[in-house]
C-alpha positions as CSV (number, residue, x, y, z in Angstrom):
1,X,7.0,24.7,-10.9
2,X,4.2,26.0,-9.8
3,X,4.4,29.5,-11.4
4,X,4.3,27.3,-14.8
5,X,1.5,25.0,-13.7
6,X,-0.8,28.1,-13.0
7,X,0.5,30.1,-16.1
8,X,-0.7,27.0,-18.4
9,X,-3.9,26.6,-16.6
10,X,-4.6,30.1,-17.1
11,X,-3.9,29.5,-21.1
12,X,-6.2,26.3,-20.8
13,X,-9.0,28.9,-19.1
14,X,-8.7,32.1,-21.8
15,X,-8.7,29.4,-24.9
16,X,-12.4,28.1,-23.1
17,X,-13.9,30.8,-22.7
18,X,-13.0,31.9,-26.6
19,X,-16.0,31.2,-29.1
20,X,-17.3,28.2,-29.8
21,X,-15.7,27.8,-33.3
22,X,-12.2,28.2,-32.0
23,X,-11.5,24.7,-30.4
24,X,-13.0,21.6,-29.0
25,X,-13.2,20.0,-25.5
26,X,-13.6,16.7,-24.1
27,X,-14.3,15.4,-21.1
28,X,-14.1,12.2,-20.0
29,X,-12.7,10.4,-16.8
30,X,-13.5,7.1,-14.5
31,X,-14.8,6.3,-10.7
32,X,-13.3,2.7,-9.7
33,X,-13.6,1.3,-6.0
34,X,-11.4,-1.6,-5.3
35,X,-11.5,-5.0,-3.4
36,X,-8.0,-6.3,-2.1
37,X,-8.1,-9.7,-0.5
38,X,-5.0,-11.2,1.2
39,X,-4.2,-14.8,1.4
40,X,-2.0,-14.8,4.0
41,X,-2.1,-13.7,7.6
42,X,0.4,-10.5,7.6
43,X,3.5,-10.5,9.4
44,X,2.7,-7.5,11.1
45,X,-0.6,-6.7,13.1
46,X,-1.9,-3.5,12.2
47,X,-1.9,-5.1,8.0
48,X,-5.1,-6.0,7.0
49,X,-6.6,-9.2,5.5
50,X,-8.9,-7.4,3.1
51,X,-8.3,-4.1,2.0
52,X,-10.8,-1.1,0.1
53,X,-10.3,2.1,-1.6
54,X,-11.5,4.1,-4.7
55,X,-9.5,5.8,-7.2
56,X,-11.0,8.1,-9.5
57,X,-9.0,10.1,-12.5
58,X,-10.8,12.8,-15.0
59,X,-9.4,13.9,-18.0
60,X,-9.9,17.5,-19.7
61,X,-8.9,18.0,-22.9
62,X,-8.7,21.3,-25.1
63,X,-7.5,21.7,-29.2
64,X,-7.4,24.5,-31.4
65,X,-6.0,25.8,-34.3
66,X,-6.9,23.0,-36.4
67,X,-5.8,20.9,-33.8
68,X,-2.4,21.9,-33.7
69,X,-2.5,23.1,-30.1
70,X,-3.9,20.9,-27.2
71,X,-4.0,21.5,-23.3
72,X,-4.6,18.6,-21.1
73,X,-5.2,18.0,-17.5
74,X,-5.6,14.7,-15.3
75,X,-5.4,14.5,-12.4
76,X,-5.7,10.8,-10.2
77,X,-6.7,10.4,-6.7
78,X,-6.9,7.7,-4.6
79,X,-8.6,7.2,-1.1
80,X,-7.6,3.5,0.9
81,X,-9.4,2.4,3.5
82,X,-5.9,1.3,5.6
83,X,-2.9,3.2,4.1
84,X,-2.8,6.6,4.5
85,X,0.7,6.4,1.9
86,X,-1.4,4.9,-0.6
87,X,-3.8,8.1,-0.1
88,X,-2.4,10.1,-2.6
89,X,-3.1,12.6,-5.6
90,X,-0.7,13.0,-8.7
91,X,-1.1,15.0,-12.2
92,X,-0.8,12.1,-14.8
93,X,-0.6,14.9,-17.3
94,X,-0.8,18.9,-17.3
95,X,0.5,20.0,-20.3
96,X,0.3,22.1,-23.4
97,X,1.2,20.8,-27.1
98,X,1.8,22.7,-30.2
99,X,2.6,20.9,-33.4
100,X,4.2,22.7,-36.9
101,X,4.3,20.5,-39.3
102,X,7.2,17.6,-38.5
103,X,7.6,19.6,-35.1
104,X,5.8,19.0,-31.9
105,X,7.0,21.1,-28.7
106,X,5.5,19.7,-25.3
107,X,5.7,21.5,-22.0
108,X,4.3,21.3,-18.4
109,X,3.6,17.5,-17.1
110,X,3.6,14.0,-19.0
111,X,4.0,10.3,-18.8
112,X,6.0,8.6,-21.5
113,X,6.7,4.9,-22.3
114,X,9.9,3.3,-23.7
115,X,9.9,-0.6,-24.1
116,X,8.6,-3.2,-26.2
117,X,8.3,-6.8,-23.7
118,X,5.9,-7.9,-21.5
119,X,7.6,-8.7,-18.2
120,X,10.1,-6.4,-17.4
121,X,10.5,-2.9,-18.6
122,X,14.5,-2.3,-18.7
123,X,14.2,0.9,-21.3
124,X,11.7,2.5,-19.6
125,X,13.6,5.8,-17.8
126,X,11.5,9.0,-18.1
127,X,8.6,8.4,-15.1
128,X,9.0,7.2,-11.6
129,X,6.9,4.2,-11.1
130,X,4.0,5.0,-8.9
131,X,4.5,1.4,-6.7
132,X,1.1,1.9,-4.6
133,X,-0.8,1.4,-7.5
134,X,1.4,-1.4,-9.0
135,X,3.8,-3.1,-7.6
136,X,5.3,-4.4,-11.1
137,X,5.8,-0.8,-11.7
138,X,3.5,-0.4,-15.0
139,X,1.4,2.9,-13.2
140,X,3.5,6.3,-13.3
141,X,3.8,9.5,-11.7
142,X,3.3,12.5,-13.7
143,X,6.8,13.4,-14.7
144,X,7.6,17.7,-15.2
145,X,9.3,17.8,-18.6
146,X,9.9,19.9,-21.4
147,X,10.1,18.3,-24.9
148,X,10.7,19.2,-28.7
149,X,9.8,15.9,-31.0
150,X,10.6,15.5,-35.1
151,X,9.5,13.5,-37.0
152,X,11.1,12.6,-40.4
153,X,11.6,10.2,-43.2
154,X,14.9,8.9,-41.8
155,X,13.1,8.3,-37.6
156,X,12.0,10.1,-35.1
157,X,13.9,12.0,-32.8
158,X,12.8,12.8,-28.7
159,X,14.5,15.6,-26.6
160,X,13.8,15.8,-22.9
161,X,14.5,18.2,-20.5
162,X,13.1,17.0,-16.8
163,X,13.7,19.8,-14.5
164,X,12.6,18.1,-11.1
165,X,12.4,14.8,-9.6
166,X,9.6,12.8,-8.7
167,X,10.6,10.5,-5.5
168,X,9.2,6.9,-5.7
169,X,5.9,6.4,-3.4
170,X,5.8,3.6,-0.8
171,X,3.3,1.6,1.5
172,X,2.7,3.0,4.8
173,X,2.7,0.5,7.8
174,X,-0.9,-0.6,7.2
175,X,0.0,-0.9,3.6
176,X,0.2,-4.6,1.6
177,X,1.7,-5.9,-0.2
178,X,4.5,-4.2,1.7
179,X,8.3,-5.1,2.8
180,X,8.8,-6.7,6.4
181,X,10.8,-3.0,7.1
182,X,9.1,0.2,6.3
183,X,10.6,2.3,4.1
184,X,11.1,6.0,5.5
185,X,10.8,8.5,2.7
186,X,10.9,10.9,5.5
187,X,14.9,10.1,5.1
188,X,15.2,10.1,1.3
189,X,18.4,10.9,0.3
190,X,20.5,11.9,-3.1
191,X,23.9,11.7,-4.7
192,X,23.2,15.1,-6.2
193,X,23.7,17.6,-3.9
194,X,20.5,19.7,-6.3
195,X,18.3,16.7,-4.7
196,X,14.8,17.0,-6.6
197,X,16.1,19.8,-8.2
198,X,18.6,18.5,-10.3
199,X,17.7,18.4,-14.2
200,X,17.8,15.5,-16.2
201,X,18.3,15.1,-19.9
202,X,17.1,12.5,-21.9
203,X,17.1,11.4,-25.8
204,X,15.5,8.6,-28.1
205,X,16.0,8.2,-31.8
206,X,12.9,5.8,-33.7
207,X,12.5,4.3,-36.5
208,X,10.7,1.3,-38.6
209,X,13.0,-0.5,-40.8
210,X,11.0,-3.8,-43.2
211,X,9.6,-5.5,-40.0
212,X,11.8,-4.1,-38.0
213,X,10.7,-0.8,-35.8
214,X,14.3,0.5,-33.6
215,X,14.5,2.6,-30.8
216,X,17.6,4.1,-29.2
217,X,17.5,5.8,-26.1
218,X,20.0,7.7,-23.7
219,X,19.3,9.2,-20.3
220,X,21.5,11.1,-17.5
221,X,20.2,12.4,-14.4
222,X,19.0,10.8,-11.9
223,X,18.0,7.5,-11.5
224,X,14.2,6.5,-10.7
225,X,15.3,3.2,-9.0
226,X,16.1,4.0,-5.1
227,X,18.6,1.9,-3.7
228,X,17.6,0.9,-0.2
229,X,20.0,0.9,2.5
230,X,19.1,0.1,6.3
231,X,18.8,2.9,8.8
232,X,16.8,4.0,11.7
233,X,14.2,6.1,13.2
234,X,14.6,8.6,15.8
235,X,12.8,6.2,17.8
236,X,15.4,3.5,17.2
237,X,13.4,1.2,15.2
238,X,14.7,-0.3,11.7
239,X,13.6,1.7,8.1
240,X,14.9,1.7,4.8
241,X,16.2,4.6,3.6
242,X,15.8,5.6,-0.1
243,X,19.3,6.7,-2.0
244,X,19.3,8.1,-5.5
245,X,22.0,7.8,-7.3
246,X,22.9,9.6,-10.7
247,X,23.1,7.3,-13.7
248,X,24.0,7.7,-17.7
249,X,22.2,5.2,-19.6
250,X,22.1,3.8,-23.6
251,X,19.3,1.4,-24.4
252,X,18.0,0.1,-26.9
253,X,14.4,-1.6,-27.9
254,X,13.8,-3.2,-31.0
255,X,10.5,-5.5,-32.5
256,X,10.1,-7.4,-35.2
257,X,6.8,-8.4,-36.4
258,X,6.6,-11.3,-39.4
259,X,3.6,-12.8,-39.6
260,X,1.7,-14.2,-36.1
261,X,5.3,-14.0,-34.8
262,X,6.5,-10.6,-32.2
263,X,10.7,-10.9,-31.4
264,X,11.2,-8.6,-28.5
265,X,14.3,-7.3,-27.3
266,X,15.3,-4.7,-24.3
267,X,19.2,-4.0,-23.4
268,X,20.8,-1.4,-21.8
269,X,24.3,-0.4,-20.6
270,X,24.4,1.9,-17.1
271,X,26.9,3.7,-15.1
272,X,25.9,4.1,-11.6
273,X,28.0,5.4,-8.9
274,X,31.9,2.9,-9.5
275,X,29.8,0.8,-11.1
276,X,29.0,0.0,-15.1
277,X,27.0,-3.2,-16.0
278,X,24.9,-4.6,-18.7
279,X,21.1,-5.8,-19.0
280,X,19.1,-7.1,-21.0
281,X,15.3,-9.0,-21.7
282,X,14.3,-11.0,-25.1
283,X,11.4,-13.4,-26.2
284,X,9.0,-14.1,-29.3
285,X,5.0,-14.0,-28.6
286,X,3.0,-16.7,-31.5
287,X,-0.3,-15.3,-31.6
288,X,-3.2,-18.3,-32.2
289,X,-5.9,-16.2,-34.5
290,X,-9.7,-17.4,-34.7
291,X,-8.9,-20.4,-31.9
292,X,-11.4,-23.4,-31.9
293,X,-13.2,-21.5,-34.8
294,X,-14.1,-18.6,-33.1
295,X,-13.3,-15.1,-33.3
296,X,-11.0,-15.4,-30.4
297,X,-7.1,-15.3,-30.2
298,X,-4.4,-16.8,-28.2
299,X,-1.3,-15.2,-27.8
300,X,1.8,-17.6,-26.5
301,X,4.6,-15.1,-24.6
302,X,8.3,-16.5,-23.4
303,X,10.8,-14.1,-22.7
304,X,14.5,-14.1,-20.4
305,X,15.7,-11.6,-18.4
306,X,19.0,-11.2,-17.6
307,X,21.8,-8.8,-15.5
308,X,25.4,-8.7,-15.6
309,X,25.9,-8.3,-12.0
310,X,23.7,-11.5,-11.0
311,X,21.1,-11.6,-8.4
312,X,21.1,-8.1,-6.6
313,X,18.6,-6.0,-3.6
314,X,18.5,-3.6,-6.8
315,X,16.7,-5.6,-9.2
316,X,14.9,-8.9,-8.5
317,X,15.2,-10.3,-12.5
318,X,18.8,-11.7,-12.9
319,X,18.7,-14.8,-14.4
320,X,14.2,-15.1,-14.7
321,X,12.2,-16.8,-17.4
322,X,8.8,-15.2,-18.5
323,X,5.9,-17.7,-19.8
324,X,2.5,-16.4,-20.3
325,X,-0.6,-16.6,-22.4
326,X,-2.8,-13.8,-23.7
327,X,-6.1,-14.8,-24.9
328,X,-8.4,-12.4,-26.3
329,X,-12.3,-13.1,-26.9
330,X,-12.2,-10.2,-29.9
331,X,-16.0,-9.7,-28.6
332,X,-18.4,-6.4,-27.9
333,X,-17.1,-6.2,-24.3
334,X,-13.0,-6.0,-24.7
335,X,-12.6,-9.7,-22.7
336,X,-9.4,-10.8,-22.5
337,X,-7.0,-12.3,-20.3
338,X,-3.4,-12.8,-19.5
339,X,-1.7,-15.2,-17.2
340,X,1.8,-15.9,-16.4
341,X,4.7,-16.7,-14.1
342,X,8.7,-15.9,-14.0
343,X,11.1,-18.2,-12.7
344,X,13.9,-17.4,-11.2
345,X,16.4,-20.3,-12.8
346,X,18.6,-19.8,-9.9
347,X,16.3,-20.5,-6.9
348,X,13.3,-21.3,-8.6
349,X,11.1,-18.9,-7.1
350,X,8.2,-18.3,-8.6
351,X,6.0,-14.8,-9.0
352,X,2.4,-15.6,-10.6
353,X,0.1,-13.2,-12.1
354,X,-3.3,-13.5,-14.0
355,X,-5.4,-10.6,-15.0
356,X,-9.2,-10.5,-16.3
357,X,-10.9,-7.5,-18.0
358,X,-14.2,-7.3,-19.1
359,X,-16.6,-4.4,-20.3
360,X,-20.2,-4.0,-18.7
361,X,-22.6,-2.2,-20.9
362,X,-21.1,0.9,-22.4
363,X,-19.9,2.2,-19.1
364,X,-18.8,-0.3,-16.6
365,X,-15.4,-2.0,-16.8
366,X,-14.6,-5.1,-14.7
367,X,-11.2,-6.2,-13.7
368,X,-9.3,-8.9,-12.0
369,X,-5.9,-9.9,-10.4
370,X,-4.8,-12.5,-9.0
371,X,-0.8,-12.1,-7.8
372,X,0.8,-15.5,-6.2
373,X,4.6,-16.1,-4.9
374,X,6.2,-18.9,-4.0
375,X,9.8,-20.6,-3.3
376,X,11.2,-16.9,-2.5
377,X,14.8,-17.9,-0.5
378,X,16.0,-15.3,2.1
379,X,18.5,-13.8,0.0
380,X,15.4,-13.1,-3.3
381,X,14.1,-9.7,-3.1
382,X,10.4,-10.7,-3.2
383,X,11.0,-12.4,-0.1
384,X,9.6,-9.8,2.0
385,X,6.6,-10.5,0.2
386,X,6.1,-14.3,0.6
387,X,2.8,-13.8,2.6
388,X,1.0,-10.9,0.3
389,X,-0.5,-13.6,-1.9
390,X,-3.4,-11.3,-3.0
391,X,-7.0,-11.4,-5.0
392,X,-7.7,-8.0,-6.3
393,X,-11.6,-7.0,-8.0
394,X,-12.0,-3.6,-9.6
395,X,-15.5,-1.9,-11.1
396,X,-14.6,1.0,-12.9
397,X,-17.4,3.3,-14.2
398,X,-16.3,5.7,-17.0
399,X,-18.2,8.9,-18.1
């Protein structure tokens, strides 16, 4: 891995340095300190009430040959204030690109996205969710990957070849929001006897029909979801212990737009170790255009969530409705907003989230979330979370 890393940095380096004519580069990147506030006393003493940290990410970016061949780098770092865990560096992307024609070959590091709804992304396979940035799992880890893309009048069709694992980050002991039982990735373990080494395959066919746009997907390797299973430290002391297990997967994601209206659905089918179940996640958004006779626009989301094998540690939507609202001002800074809650239908626990973005000047971005549970039983998975009710404020200034 890192042989390859080097040899495509070295590529990047000798295109530079070429003449002037010969390519273009850009440059661009963010610094964003960050404000976490905490409802809740902790249930531990050593987690903090108010939290800080900074995360920074720069992007380089070099085409030529008419564009048809692009390096890119980014790296992300993060420094926090209480959780050394969260205190990381990844490569969101290291990777060259050459296109030919209806032919795009990708090698070196990536993120890619499968999905099409708003509160739970089933389809989405290829990157491991990077949880200390996000604990709804929408920020990735850079995932290693070779790819060769078509594109053609009858779809679109993705090959992947991942050739080593990215293991899931966790919070440290300081770290919030946070399960009540540490997780020790010190004793991560695999089904694959290959561990991080074992290569992955994955495949996803695309297409727009009328108002219809179709994705198929298939994926065998190994699964990005740990199961956690209790364990100990040498010290006697209780940890979860993360176990990945090799899956095969067929999904499917498919949106139909007509009109103001979006229909959204997700569903796969997986086999994990004796096991073979079904999931799935559906709703409509209505969007509101030019609102109270401004420019503004409301957009009204409901969507269900749903898995064969009922409420599980695995996956905490089983039986969940999603309501939210998505207004957008349409205005020179980018304002918008998006509230919303899921309800578990068994339980009624309740997970709320709103989030407010806003552009300062031409450089400054502004950003706020708010993330609320209540209700949470024992036997939910969110339980462990009851008291990380949590305000979080983020200035981002991009160059």
């Amino acid at each position: 891995m890192k042989k390859s890393l080097v040899g495509w940095a070295s590529i990047a380096l000798a295109c530079a340095a070429g003449p002037a004519h010969a390519g273009e580069f850009e440059f661009t990147g963010y610094v964003e300190p960050e404000l976490q506030l905490f409802l809740q006393k902790a249930s531990k003493p050593e987690q903090p009430r108010a939290n800080m940290s900074v995360a920074g990410e720069v992007s380089a970016k070099y085409f030529w040959d008419d564009g048809d061949q692009s390096f890119v780098a980014t790296p992300f770092m993060r420094l926090d204030m209480h959780d050394n865990k969260r205190t990381h560096v990844d490569l969101r992307a290291f990777k060259y690109a050459y296109i030919d024609g209806a032919w795009e070959f990708r090698a070196g590091v990536d993120k890619v996205f499968w999905g099409v709804t708003e509160a739970a992304h089933l389809v989405d396979i290829i990157n491991q969710t990077d949880v200390v940035e996000d604990a709804r799992g929408r920020e990735k880890l850079g995932q290693p990957l070779v790819s060769l893309s078509t594109y053609q009048q009858w779809g679109t069709v993705d090959l992947y070849v991942l050739p080593w694992f990215r293991e899931r980050l966790f919070p440290g002991a300081n770290g919030r929001p946070a399960t009540d039982i540490p997780v020790d990735t010190s004793q991560t373990k695999f089904e694959s006897g290959q561990k991080q080494h074992h290569v992955d395959f994955a495949a996803r066919y695309s297409n727009t029909f009328d108002i219809w746009d179709v994705g198929l997907g298939y994926f065998r390797g190994t699964g990005r979801n740990p199961i956690l299973i209790p364990g100990l430290t040498s010290g006697g002391s209780p940890v979860l212990i993360p176990y990945y297990v090799q899956i095969d997967q067929l999904s499917t994601d498919i949106q139909a737009t007509k009109g103001a209206w979006l229909y959204k659905f997700e569903g796969l089918w997986r086999k994990e170790l004796n096991d073979r179940y079904l999931q799935g996640t559906g709703g409509i958004e209505y969007t509101l255009y030019g609102i109270f006779d401004t420019p503004s626009d409301l957009g009204i989301v409901a969507e269900y969530i749903w898995d064969e094998r009922g409420a599980n540690p695995q996956n905490p939507f089983a039986n969940d409705i999603f309501a939210g609202v998505r207004w957008t001002a349409n205005d020179i800074a980018d304002t918008s907003l998006l509230t919303g809650a899921v309800v578990d239908m068994d339980t009624q626990a309740t997970f709320f989230s709103a989030e407010f973005e806003k552009r300062l000047g031409q450089n400054y971005r502004l950003s706020v979330e708010a993330r609320l549970f209540a209700g949470q039983p024992a036997s939910d998975p969110y339980y462990t979370l009851k008291d990380d009710d949590f305000l979080q404020i983020r200035l981002a200034r991009y160059f």
